[in-house]
MINU-352091 format. One record per residue: residue number from 1; y, z, x of N, C-alpha, C in turn. Coordinates in steps of 0.001 Angstrom, whole numbers. Layout:
// MINU-352091
<num NUM | nc2 Y | nc3 Z | nc1 X | cac2 Y | cac3 Z | cac1 X | cc2 Y | cc3 Z | cc1 X>
...
// end
This chain:
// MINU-352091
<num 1 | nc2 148510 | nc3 75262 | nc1 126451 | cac2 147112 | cac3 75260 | cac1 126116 | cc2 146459 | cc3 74050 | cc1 126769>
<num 2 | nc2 145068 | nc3 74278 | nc1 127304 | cac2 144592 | cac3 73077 | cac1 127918 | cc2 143547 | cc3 72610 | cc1 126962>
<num 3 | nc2 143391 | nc3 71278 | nc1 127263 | cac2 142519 | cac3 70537 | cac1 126205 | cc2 141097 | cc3 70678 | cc1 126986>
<num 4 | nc2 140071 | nc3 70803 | nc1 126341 | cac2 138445 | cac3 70623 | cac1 127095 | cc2 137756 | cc3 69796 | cc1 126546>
<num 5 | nc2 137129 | nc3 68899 | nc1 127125 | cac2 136279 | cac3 67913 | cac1 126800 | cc2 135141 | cc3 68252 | cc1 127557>
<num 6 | nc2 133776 | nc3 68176 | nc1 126500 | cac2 132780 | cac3 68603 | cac1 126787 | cc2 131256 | cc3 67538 | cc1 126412>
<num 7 | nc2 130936 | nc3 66781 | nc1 127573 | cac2 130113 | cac3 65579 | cac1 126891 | cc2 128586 | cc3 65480 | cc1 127300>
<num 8 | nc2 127934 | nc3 65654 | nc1 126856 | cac2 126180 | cac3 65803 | cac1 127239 | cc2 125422 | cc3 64549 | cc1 126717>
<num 9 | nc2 125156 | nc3 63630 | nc1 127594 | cac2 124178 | cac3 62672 | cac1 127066 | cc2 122704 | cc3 62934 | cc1 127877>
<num 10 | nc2 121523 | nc3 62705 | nc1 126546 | cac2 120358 | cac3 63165 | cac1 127029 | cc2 119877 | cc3 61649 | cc1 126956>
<num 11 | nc2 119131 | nc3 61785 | nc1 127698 | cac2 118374 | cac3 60506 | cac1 127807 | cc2 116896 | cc3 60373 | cc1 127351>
<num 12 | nc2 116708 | nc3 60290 | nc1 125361 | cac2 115797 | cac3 60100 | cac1 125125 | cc2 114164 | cc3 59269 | cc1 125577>
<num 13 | nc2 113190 | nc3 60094 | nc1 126111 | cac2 112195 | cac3 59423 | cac1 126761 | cc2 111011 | cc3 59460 | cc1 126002>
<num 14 | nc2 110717 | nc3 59877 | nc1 125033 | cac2 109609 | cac3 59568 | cac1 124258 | cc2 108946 | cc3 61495 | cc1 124081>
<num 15 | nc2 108509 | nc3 61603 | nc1 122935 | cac2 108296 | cac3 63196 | cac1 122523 | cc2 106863 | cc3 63072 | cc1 123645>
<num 16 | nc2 107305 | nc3 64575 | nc1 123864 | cac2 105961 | cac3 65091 | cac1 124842 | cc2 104749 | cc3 65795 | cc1 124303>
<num 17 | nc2 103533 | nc3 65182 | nc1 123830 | cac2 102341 | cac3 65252 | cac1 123204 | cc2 101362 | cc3 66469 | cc1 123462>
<num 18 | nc2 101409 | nc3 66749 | nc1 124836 | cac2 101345 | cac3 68424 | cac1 124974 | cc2 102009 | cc3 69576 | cc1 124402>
<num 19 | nc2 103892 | nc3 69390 | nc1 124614 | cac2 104136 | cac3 70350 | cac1 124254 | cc2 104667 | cc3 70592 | cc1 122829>
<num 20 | nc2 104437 | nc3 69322 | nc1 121939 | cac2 104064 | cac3 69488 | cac1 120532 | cc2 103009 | cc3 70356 | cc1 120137>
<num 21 | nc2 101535 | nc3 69900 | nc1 121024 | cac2 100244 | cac3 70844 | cac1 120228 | cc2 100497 | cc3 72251 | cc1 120703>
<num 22 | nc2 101302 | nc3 72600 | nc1 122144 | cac2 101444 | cac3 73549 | cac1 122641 | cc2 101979 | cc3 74862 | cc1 121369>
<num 23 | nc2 103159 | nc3 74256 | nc1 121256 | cac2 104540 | cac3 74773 | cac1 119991 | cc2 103739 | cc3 75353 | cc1 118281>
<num 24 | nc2 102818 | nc3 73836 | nc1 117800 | cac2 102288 | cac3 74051 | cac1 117260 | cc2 100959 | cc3 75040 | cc1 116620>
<num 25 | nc2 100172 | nc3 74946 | nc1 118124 | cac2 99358 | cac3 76404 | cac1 117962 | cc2 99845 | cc3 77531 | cc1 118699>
<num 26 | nc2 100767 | nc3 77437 | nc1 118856 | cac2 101478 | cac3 78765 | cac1 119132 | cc2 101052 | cc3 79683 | cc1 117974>
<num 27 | nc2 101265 | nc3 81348 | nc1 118383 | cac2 101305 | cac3 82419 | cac1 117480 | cc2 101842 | cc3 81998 | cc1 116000>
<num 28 | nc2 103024 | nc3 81703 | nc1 116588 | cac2 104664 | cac3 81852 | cac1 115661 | cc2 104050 | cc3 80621 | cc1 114389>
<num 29 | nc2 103810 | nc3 79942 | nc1 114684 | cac2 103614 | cac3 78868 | cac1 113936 | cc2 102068 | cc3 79079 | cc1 112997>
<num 30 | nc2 101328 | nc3 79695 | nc1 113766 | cac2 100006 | cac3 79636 | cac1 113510 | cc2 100085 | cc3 80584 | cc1 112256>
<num 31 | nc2 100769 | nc3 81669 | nc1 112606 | cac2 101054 | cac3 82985 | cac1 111662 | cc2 101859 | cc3 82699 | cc1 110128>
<num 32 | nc2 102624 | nc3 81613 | nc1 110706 | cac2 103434 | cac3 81031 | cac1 109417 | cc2 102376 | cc3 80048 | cc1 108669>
<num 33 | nc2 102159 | nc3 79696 | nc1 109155 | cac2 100765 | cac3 78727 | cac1 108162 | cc2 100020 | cc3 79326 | cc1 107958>
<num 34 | nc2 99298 | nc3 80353 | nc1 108633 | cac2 98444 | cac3 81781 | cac1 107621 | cc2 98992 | cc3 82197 | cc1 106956>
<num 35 | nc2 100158 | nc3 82492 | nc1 106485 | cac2 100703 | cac3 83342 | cac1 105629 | cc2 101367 | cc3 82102 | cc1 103967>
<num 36 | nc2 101680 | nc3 81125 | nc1 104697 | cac2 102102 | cac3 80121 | cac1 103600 | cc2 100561 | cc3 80074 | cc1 103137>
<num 37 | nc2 99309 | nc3 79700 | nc1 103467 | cac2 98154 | cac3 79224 | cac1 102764 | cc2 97610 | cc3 80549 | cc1 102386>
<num 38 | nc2 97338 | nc3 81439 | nc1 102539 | cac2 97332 | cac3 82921 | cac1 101574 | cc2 98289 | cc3 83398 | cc1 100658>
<num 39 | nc2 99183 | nc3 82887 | nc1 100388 | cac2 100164 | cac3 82725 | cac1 99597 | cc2 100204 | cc3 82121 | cc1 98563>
<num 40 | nc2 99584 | nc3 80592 | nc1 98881 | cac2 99229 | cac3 79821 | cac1 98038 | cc2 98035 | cc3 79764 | cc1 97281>
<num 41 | nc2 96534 | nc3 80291 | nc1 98294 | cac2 95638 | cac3 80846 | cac1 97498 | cc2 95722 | cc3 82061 | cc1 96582>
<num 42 | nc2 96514 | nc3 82973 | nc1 97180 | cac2 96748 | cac3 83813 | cac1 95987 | cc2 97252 | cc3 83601 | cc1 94437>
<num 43 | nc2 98169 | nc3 83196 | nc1 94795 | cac2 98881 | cac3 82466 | cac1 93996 | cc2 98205 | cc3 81432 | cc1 92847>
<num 44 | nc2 97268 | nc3 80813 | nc1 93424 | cac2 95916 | cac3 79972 | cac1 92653 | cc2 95513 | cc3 81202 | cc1 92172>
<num 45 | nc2 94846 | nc3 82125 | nc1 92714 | cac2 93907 | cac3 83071 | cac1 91876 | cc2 94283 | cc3 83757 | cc1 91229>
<num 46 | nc2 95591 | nc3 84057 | nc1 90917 | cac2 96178 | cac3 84772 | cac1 90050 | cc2 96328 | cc3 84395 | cc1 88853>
<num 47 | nc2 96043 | nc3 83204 | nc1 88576 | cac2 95860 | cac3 82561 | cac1 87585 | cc2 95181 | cc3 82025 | cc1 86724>
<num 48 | nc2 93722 | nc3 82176 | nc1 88101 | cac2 92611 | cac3 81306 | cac1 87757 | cc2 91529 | cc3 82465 | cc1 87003>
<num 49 | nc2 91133 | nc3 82278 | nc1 86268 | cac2 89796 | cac3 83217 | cac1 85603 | cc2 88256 | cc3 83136 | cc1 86095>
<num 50 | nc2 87940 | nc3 83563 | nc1 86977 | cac2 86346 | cac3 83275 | cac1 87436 | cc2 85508 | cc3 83454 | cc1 86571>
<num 51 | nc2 84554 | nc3 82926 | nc1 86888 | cac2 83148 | cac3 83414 | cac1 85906 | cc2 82418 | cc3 84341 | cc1 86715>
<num 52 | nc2 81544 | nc3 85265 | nc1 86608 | cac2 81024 | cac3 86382 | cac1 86699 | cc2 80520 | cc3 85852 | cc1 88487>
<num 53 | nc2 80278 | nc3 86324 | nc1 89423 | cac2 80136 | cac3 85956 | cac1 90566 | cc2 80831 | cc3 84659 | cc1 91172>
<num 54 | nc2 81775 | nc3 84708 | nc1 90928 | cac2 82450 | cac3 83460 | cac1 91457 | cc2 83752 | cc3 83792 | cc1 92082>
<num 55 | nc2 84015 | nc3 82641 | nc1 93394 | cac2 85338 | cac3 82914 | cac1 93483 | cc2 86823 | cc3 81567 | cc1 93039>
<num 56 | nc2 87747 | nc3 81626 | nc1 93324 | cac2 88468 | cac3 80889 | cac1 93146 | cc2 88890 | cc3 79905 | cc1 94192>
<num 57 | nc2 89760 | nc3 80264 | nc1 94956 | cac2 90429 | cac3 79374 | cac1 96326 | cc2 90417 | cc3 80543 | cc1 97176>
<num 58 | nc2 90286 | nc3 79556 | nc1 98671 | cac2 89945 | cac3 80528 | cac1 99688 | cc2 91125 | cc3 79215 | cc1 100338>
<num 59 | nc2 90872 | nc3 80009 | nc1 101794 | cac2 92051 | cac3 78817 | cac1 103187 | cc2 90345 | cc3 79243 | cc1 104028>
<num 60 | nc2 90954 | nc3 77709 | nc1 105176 | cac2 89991 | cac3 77783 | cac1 106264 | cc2 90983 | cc3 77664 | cc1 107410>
<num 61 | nc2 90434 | nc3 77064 | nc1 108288 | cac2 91671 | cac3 76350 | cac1 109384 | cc2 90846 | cc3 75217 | cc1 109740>
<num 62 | nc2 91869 | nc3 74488 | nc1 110089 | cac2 91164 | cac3 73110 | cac1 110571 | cc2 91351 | cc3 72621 | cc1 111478>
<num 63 | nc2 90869 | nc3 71824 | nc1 112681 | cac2 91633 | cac3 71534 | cac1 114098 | cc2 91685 | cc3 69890 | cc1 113617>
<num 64 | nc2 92862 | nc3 69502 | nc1 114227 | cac2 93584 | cac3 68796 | cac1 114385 | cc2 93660 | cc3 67680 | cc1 115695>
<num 65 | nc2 93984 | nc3 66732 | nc1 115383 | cac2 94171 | cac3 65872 | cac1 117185 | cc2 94920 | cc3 66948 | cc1 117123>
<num 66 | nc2 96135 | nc3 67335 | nc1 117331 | cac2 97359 | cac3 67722 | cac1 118015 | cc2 97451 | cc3 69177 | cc1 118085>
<num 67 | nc2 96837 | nc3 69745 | nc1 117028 | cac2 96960 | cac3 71139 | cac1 116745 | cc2 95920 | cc3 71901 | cc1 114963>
<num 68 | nc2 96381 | nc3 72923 | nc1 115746 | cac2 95194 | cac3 73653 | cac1 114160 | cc2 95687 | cc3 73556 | cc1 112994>
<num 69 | nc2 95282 | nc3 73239 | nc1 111703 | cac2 95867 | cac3 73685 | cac1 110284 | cc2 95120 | cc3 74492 | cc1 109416>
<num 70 | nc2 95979 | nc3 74557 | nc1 108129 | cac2 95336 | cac3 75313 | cac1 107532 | cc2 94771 | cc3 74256 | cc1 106328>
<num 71 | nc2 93867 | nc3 74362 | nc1 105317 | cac2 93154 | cac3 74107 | cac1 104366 | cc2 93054 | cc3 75216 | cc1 103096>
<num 72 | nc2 93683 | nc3 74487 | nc1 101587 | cac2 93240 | cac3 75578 | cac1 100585 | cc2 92519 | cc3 75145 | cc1 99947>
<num 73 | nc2 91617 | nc3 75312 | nc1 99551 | cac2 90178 | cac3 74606 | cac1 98511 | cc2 89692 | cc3 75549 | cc1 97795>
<num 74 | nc2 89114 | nc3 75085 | nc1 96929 | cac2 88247 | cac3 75818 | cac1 95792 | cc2 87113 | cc3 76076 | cc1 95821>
<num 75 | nc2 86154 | nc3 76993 | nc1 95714 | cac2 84875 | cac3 77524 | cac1 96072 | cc2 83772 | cc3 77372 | cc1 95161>
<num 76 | nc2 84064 | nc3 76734 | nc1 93962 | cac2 83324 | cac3 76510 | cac1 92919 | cc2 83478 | cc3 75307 | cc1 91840>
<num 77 | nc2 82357 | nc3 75122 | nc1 91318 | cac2 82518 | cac3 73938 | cac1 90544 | cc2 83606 | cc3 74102 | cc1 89917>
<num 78 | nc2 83524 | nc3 75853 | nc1 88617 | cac2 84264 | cac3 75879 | cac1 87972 | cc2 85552 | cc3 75756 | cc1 88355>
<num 79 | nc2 85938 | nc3 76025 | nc1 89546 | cac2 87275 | cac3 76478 | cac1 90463 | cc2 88124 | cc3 75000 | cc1 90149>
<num 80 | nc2 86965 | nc3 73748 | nc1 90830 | cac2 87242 | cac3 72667 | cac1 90606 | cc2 87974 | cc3 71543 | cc1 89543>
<num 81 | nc2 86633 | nc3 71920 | nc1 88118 | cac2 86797 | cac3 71378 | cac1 87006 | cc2 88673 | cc3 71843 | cc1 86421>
<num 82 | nc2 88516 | nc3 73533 | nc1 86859 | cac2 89820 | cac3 73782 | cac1 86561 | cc2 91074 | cc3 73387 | cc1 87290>
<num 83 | nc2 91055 | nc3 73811 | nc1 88553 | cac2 92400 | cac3 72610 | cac1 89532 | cc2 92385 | cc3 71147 | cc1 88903>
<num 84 | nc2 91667 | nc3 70385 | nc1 88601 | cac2 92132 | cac3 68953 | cac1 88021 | cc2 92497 | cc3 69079 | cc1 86569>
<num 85 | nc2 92234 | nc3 70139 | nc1 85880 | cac2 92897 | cac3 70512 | cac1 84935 | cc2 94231 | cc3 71077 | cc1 84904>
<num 86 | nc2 94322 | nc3 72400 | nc1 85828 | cac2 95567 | cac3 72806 | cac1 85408 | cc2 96874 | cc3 72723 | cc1 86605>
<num 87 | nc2 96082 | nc3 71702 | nc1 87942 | cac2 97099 | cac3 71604 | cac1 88800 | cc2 97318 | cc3 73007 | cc1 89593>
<num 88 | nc2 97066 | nc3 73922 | nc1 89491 | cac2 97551 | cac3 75116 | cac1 90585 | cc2 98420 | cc3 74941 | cc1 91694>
<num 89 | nc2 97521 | nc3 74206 | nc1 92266 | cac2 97713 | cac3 73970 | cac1 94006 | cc2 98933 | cc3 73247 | cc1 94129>
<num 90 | nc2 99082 | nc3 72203 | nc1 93122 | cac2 100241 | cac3 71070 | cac1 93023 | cc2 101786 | cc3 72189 | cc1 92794>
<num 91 | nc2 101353 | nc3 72524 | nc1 91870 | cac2 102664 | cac3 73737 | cac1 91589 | cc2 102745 | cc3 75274 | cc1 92517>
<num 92 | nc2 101725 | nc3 75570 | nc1 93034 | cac2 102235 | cac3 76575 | cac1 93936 | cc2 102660 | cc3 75608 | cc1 95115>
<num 93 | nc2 102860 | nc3 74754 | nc1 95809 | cac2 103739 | cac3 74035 | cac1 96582 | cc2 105015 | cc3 73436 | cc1 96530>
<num 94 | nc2 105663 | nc3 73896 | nc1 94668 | cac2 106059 | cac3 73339 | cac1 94238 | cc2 106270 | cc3 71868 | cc1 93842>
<num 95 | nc2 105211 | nc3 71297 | nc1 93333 | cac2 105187 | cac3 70066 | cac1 92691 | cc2 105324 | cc3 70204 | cc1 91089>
<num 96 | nc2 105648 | nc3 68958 | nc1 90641 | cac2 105424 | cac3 68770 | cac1 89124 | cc2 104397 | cc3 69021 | cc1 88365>
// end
């Protein structure tokens, strides 16, 4: 049996700032953060009780130095008064 030795040294040069934002607003990525922040707004509204013309949490997108994100916020006072009350957002991300 022969022995193989197999050795790759890369020569770290500093991350490339294009093809971070590139990667980042990609489809693949873009689609996964639409779908995590509709997830999470849902998830808020399923819980939340509106008052008669009102809504709960919506997503936006947001641009970024580097690349796009997403944003979940609340659309109403009441939406408001209640997230600092009952935390939603904190626990659909899983927080405490």
């Amino acid at each position: 049996m022969a022995k193989a030795k197999c050795e790759v040294k890369i020569k770290w040069k500093g991350w490339n700032r294009g093809g971070y934002a590139e990667v980042m607003n990609g489809w693949g990525v873009q689609a996964m953060l639409d779908q995590k922040a509709n997830a999470a707004a849902a998830a808020c509204n399923s819980t939340f009780t509106p008052k008669y013309g009102e809504s709960g949490y919506s997503t936006a997108t947001i641009g970024g130095s580097l690349a796009r994100g997403r944003v979940v916020y609340t659309d109403s006072k009441h939406a408001n008064v209640s997230e600092r009350r009952h935390n939603r957002l904190q626990s659909a991300f899983g927080g405490d």
